[in-house]
C-alpha positions in Angstrom: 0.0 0.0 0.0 1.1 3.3 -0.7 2.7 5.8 2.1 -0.1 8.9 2.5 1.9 12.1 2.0 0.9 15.1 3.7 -0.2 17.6 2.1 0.6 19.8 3.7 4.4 19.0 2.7 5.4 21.6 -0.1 4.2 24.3 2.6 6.5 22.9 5.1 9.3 22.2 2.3 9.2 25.6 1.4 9.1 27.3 4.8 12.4 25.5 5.9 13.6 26.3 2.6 13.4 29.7 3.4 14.6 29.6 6.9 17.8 28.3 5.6 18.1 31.0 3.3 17.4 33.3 5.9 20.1 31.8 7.9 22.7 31.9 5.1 21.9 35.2 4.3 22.6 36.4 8.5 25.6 35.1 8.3 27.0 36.7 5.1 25.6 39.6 6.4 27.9 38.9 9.3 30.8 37.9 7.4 30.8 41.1 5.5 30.0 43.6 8.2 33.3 41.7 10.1 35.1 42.3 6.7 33.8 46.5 7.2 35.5 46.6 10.1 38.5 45.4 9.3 39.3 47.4 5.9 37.9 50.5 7.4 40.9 49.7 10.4 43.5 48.9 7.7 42.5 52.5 5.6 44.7 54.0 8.4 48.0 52.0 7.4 51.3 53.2 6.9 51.2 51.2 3.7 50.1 52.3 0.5 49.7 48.6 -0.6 47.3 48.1 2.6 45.5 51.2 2.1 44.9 50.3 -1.7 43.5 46.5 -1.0 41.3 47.6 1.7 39.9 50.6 -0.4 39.0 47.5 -3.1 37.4 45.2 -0.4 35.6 48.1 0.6 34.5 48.8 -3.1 33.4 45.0 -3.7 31.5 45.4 -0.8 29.5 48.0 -2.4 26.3 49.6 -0.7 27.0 47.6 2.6 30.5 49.8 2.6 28.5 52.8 2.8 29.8 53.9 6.4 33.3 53.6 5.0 32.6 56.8 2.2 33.8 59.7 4.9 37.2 57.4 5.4 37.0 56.9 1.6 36.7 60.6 0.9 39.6 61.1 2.7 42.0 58.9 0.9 41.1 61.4 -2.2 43.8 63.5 -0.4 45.5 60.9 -0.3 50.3 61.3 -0.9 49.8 58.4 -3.3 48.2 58.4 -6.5 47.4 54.5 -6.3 45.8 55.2 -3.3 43.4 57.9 -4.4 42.6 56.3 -7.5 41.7 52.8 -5.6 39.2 55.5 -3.4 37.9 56.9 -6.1 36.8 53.3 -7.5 35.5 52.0 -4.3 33.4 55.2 -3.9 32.4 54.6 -7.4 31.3 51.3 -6.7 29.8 52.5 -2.8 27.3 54.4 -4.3 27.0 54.9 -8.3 25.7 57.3 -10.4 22.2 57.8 -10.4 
């Protein structure tokens, strides 16, 4: 004889579906707020090489690097040109054109 599915099944499928995206989705929220921190600290570094890769995190981060822009802005003024032009494309990419 046949096992009686419940049919109430796709509903269930589908809410612990998207409670697992929901988790997944807190926890690269996490991951990339951690990752804020971290470049925003390293902005600050005597090297130019630091300050250029964490001006690029920042700018693949994109709108969630939005706290970063004032720090950002201020690597415009930056001595070195690498620096000012890896601000320039991670403000770019912070908040675009409209």
């Amino acid at each position: 004889m046949p096992e009686k599915r419940d049919p109430r099944q796709p509903e269930l499928d589908s809410l612990k579906k998207r409670q697992e995206d929901d988790t997944l989705a807190q926890r690269i929220l996490a991951l990339n707020q951690k990752l804020l921190g971290e470049y925003m600290k390293k902005l600050e570094s005597e090297s130019w090489q630091v300050r250029v890769k964490s001006a690029r995190g920042l700018g693949s981060l994109q709108s969630i690097a939005a706290p970063a822009i004032p720090a950002l802005e201020e690597l415009l003024r930056d001595k070195d040109h690498r620096v000012r032009k890896a601000a320039a494309l991670a403000l770019a990419s912070i908040r675009p054109a409209s």
